[in-house]
C-alpha positions in Angstrom: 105.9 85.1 109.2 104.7 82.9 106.4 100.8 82.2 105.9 100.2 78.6 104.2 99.6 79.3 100.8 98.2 78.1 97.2 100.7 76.3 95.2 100.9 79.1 92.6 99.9 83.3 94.7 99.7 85.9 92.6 102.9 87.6 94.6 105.3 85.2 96.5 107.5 87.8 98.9 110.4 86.5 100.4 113.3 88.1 103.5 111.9 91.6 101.8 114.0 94.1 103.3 114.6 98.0 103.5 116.3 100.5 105.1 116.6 104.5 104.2 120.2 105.7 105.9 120.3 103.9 109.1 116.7 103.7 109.6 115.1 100.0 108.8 111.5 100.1 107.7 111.1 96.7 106.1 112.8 93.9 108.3 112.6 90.2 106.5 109.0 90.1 105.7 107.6 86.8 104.2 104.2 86.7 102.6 101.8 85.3 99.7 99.0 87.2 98.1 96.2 84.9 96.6 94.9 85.6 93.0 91.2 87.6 93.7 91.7 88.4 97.6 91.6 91.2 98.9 94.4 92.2 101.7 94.3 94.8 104.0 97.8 96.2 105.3 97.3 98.0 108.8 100.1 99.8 111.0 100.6 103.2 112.4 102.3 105.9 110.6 105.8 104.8 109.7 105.7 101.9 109.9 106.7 101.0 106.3 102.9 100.3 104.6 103.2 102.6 102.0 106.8 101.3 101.4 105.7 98.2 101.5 103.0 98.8 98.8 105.8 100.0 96.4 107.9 97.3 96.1 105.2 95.5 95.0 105.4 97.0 91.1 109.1 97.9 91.4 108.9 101.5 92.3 111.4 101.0 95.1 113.8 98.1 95.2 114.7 96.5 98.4 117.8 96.1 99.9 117.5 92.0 100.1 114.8 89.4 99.4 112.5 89.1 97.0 108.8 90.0 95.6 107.6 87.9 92.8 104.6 88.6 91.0 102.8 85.7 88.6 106.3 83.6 88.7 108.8 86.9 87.6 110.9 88.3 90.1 110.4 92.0 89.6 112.9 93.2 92.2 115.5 92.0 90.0 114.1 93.5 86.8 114.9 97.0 85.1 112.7 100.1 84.3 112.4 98.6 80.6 111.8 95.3 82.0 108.5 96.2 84.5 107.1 98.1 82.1 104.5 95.1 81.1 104.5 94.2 84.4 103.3 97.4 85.6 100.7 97.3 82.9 99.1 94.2 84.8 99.3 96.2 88.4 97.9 99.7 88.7 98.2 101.7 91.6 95.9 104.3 93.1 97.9 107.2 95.1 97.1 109.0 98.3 96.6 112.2 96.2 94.7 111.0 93.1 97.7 112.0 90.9 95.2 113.3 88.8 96.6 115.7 86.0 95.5 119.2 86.2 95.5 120.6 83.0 93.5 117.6 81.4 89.7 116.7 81.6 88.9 114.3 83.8 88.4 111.9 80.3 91.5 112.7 79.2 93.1 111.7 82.6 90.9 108.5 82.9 91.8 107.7 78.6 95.7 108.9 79.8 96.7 105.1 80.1 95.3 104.0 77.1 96.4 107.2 74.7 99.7 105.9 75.6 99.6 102.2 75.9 97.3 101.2 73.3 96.4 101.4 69.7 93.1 102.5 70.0 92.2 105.8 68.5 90.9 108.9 70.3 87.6 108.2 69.7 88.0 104.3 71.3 90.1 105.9 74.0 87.3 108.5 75.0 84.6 105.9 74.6 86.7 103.2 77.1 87.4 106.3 79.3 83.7 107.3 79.7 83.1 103.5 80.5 85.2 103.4 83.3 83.9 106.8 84.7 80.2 105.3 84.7 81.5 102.2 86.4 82.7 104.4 89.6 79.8 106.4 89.5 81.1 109.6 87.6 78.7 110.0 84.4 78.5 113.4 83.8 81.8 115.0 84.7 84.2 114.0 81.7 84.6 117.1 80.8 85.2 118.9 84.0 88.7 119.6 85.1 89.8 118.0 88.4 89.8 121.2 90.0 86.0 121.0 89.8 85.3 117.5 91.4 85.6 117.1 95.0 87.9 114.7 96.8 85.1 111.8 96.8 84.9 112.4 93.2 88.7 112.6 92.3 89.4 109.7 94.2 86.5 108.0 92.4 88.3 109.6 88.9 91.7 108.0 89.8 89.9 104.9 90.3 88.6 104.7 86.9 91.7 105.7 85.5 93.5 103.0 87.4 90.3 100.4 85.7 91.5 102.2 82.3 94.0 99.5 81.0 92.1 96.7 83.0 94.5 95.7 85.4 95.1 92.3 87.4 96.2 94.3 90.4 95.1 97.0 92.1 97.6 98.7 94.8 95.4 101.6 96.9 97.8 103.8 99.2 95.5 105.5 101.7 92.0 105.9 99.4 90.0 107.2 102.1 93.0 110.0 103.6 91.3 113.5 103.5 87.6 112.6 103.2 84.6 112.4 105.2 83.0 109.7 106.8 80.2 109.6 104.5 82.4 110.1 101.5 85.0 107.6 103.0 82.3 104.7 103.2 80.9 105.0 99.6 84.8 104.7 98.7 84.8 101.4 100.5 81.6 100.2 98.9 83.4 101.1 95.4 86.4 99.4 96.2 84.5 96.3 97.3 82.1 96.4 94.0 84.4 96.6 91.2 87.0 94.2 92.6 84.0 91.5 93.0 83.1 92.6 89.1 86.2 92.7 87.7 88.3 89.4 89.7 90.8 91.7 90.2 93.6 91.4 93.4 93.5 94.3 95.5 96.1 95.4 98.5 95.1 98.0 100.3 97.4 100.4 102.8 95.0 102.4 105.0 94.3 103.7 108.7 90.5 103.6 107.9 89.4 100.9 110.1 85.6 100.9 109.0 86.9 100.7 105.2 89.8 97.9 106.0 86.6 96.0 107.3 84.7 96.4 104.1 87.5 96.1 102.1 89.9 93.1 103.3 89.5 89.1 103.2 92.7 89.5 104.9 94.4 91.9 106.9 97.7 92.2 108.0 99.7 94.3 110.6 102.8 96.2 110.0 104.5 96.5 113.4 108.4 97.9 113.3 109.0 96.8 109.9 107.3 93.5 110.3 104.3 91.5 110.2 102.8 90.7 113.7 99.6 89.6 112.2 98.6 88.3 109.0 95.2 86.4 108.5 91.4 86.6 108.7 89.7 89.3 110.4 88.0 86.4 112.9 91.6 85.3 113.8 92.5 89.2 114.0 89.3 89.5 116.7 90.6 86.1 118.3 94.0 87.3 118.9 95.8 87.7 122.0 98.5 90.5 120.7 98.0 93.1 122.9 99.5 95.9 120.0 97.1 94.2 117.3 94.2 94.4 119.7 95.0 98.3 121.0 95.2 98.9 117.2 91.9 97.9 116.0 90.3 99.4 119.2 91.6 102.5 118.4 93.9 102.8 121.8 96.7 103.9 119.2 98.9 104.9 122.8 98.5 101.2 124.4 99.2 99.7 120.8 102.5 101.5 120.6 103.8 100.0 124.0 102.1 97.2 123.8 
């Protein structure tokens, strides 16, 4: 399924295919991601989001197809190759991927120590930026053990912001919170990509943050898209799964 498009997406994916052993997860899937949106990429567990989400900066290759980001096809390109691709796309993990035996400064500045030619001092200055963008003055000094799962996710966040990236991939950034927590995640998500133009796709279950979130949304049903659009069109349509889904009747959706 192919949405009309721009002439020129920010990612063009074409006949994207993967299997693990005899198991397909991604079956020809054909889609364009718009400079600035925001997409939203639903499905049930297994259903190849999260797989999905990776081939999108080269951390997994597909078996056949294509995914094109900015005019470069990055399935075809070598660890040396992505690496200033992946500069331009950050990615925000279920767990945080925080690092546990730095500050959460020196996580946040991690990207920059190592990418950059600022010194420690710029590095720890940019770092402390991003950490009052998401909401987190006060704690560059605490380890991540200290900060609770609201605020690590809010720590990976900044450190994601660090290198100021065109892309942001999120994998599940509400899994393990609260409800409370979980909405002022949402919130976050929705502020700094309106502040900073940046693209976002986002994998999640979290129906109350995919509607913050997404301009789009999209449904991953047995390694395919049966719905990709607005949410108006998503409320309009007919598909029973799509409809059991985002009512929460997760047993009709799967028969459906």
């Amino acid at each position: 399924m192919v949405i009309p498009s721009s002439p020129q997406p920010i990612f063009r994916i074409r006949d994207l295919s993967k299997s693990y052993g005899p198991k397909q997860v991604l079956r020809r899937v054909s889609f364009d991601i718009q400079q600035g949106e925001s997409l939203v990429i639903l499905g049930r567990s297994g259903c190849g989001k999260s797989v999905l989400l990776r081939q999108l900066n080269g951390l997994e290759k597909p078996d056949a197809g294509s995914v094109s980001f900015d005019g470069i096809e990055i399935s075809a390109l070598s660890e040396r190759e992505l690496f200033p691709v992946r500069r331009r796309i950050a990615m925000l993990f279920q767990g945080s991927a925080l690092f546990d035996s730095l500050s959460v400064v020196e996580n946040v500045g991690f990207p920059l120590a190592e990418h950059t030619d600022l010194s420690a001092a710029e590095v720890r200055a940019e770092a402390r930026a991003k950490l009052e963008l998401v909401g987190l003055k006060g704690v560059a000094d605490k380890m991540p053990s200290a900060l609770s799962g609201g605020m690590r996710k809010r720590a990976a966040l900044a450190r994601s912001l660090a290198i100021e990236p065109e892309v942001i991939l999120f994998d599940e950034p509400t899994t393990g919170l609260d409800p409370v927590t979980s909405a002022s995640i949402a919130q976050l998500i929705r502020t700094t990509q309106r502040q900073l133009s940046t693209t976002s796709v986002i994998v999640t279950h979290d129906l109350p943050l995919a509607r913050e979130v997404g301009d789009r949304v999209g449904f991953l049903s047995d390694g395919a898209f049966r719905f990709l659009g607005s949410w108006e069109e998503a409320e309009a349509s007919d598909d029973r799964q799509l409809a059991g889904f985002l009512a929460g009747r997760f047993e009709e959706a799967e028969v459906a």
